[in-house]
C-alpha positions as CSV (number, residue, x, y, z in Angstrom):
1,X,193.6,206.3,285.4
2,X,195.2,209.3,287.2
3,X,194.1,212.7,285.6
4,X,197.0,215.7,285.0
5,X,196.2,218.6,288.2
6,X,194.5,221.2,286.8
7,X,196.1,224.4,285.3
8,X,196.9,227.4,286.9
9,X,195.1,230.3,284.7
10,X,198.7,231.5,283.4
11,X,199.4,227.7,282.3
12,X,196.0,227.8,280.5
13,X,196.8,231.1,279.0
14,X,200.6,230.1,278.1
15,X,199.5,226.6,275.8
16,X,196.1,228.0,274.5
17,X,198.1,230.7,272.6
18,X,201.0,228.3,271.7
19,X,198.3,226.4,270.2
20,X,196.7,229.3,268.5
21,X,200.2,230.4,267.4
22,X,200.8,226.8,265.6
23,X,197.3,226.6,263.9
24,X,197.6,230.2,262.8
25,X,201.1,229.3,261.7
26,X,199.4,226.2,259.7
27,X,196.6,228.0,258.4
28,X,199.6,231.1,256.7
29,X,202.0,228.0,255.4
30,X,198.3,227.1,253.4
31,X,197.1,230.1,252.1
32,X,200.9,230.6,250.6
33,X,200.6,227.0,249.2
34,X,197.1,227.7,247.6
35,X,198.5,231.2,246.1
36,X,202.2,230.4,245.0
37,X,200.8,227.1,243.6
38,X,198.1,228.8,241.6
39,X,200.9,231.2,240.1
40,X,203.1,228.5,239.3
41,X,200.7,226.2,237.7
42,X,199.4,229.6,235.7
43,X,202.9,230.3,234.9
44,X,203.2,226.7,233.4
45,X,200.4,226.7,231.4
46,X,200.7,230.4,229.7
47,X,203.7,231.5,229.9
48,X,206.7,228.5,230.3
49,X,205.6,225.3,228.1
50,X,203.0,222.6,229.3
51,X,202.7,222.0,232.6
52,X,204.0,219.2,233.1
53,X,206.5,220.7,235.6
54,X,204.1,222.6,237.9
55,X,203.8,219.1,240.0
56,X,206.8,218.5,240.8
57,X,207.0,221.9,243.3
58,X,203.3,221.2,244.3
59,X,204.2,217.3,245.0
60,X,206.6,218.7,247.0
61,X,205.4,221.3,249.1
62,X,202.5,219.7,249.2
63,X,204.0,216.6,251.4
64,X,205.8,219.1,253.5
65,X,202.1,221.7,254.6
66,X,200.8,217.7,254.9
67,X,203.7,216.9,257.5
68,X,203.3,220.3,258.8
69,X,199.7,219.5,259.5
70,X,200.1,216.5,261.3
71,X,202.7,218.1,263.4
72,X,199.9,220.9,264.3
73,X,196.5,219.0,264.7
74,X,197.7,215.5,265.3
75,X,201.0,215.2,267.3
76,X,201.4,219.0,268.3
77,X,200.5,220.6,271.8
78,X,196.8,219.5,273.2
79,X,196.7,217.3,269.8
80,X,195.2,214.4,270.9
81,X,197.1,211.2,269.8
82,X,200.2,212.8,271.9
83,X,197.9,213.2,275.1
84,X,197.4,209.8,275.0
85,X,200.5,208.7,274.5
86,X,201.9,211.5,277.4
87,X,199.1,209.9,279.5
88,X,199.8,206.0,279.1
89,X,203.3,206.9,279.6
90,X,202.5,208.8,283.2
91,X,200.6,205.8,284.1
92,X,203.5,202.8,283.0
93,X,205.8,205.3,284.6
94,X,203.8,205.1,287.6
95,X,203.3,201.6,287.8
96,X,206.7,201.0,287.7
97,X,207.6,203.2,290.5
98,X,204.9,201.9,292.4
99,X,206.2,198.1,292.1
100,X,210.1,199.3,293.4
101,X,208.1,201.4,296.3
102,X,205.9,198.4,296.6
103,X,205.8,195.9,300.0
Protein backbone atom coordinates (compact mmCIF):
# COMPACT_ATOMS: atom_id res chain seq x y z
CA UNK A 1 0.00 0.00 0.00
CA UNK A 2 1.51 3.21 -1.45
CA UNK A 3 1.06 6.30 0.96
CA UNK A 4 -0.14 10.04 -0.62
CA UNK A 5 3.48 12.38 -0.62
CA UNK A 6 3.32 14.48 2.02
CA UNK A 7 1.84 18.09 2.02
CA UNK A 8 3.46 21.09 1.34
CA UNK A 9 2.60 23.53 4.44
CA UNK A 10 0.30 25.73 2.11
CA UNK A 11 -1.59 22.36 1.09
CA UNK A 12 -1.96 21.60 4.86
CA UNK A 13 -3.08 25.07 5.59
CA UNK A 14 -5.55 25.14 2.36
CA UNK A 15 -7.70 21.64 3.47
CA UNK A 16 -7.34 22.11 7.29
CA UNK A 17 -9.44 25.40 7.00
CA UNK A 18 -11.79 23.86 4.32
CA UNK A 19 -12.34 21.40 6.81
CA UNK A 20 -12.77 23.87 9.62
CA UNK A 21 -15.06 25.96 7.24
CA UNK A 22 -17.45 22.75 6.69
CA UNK A 23 -17.67 21.69 10.36
CA UNK A 24 -18.20 25.30 11.38
CA UNK A 25 -20.74 25.40 8.62
CA UNK A 26 -22.36 22.08 10.23
CA UNK A 27 -22.20 23.09 13.63
CA UNK A 28 -24.40 27.00 12.44
CA UNK A 29 -26.99 24.66 10.18
CA UNK A 30 -27.47 22.93 14.04
CA UNK A 31 -27.75 25.63 16.29
CA UNK A 32 -30.52 27.19 13.68
CA UNK A 33 -32.20 23.72 13.80
CA UNK A 34 -32.13 23.53 17.66
CA UNK A 35 -33.50 27.35 17.80
CA UNK A 36 -36.05 27.66 14.86
CA UNK A 37 -37.38 24.11 15.96
CA UNK A 38 -37.84 25.13 19.55
CA UNK A 39 -39.87 28.32 18.24
CA UNK A 40 -41.93 26.31 16.06
CA UNK A 41 -42.80 23.59 18.30
CA UNK A 42 -43.54 26.58 21.02
CA UNK A 43 -45.50 28.23 18.46
CA UNK A 44 -47.63 24.90 18.03
CA UNK A 45 -48.28 24.31 21.30
CA UNK A 46 -49.41 28.04 22.62
CA UNK A 47 -50.22 29.84 20.07
CA UNK A 48 -51.47 27.79 16.67
CA UNK A 49 -53.55 24.54 17.80
CA UNK A 50 -51.94 21.18 18.94
CA UNK A 51 -48.89 20.29 17.74
CA UNK A 52 -49.40 17.93 15.78
CA UNK A 53 -47.82 20.01 12.80
CA UNK A 54 -44.56 21.06 14.38
CA UNK A 55 -43.06 17.45 13.03
CA UNK A 56 -43.59 17.65 9.83
CA UNK A 57 -40.88 20.82 9.47
CA UNK A 58 -38.57 19.15 12.13
CA UNK A 59 -39.00 15.59 10.10
CA UNK A 60 -37.84 17.47 7.49
CA UNK A 61 -35.06 19.55 8.25
CA UNK A 62 -34.05 17.20 10.44
CA UNK A 63 -33.15 14.50 7.48
CA UNK A 64 -31.62 17.33 5.61
CA UNK A 65 -28.77 18.76 8.99
CA UNK A 66 -28.60 14.54 9.03
CA UNK A 67 -27.54 14.38 5.30
CA UNK A 68 -25.62 17.54 5.81
CA UNK A 69 -23.75 15.69 8.52
CA UNK A 70 -22.70 12.80 6.76
CA UNK A 71 -21.59 14.95 3.96
CA UNK A 72 -19.22 16.89 6.68
CA UNK A 73 -17.80 14.13 9.05
CA UNK A 74 -18.37 11.03 6.94
CA UNK A 75 -17.86 11.52 3.15
CA UNK A 76 -16.50 15.26 3.26
CA UNK A 77 -12.66 16.33 2.92
CA UNK A 78 -10.19 14.20 5.35
CA UNK A 79 -13.60 12.27 6.37
CA UNK A 80 -12.49 8.96 6.54
CA UNK A 81 -14.69 6.47 4.63
CA UNK A 82 -13.76 8.81 1.40
CA UNK A 83 -9.93 8.41 2.15
CA UNK A 84 -10.36 5.01 1.87
CA UNK A 85 -12.18 4.81 -0.95
CA UNK A 86 -9.59 7.65 -2.72
CA UNK A 87 -6.88 5.29 -1.47
CA UNK A 88 -8.18 1.78 -2.80
CA UNK A 89 -8.89 3.52 -5.96
CA UNK A 90 -5.06 4.98 -6.24
CA UNK A 91 -3.98 1.53 -5.71
CA UNK A 92 -6.55 -0.48 -8.41
CA UNK A 93 -5.55 2.47 -10.56
CA UNK A 94 -2.14 1.55 -10.06
CA UNK A 95 -2.31 -1.95 -10.60
CA UNK A 96 -3.82 -1.61 -13.68
CA UNK A 97 -1.24 0.61 -15.08
CA UNK A 98 1.28 -1.53 -13.80
CA UNK A 99 -0.15 -4.78 -15.71
CA UNK A 100 -0.24 -2.63 -19.38
CA UNK A 101 3.45 -1.26 -18.40
CA UNK A 102 4.13 -4.78 -17.23
CA UNK A 103 6.83 -7.43 -19.16
Amino acid sequence: MSTPPPLSPEELDRVARKRAGAKLGWYFHATVFVLVNIFVFSMSKYGFGDRSWSIKPFLGWGLGLALHGVSVWVLGAGGGLRERMVQKERESLQREQDRRDGP
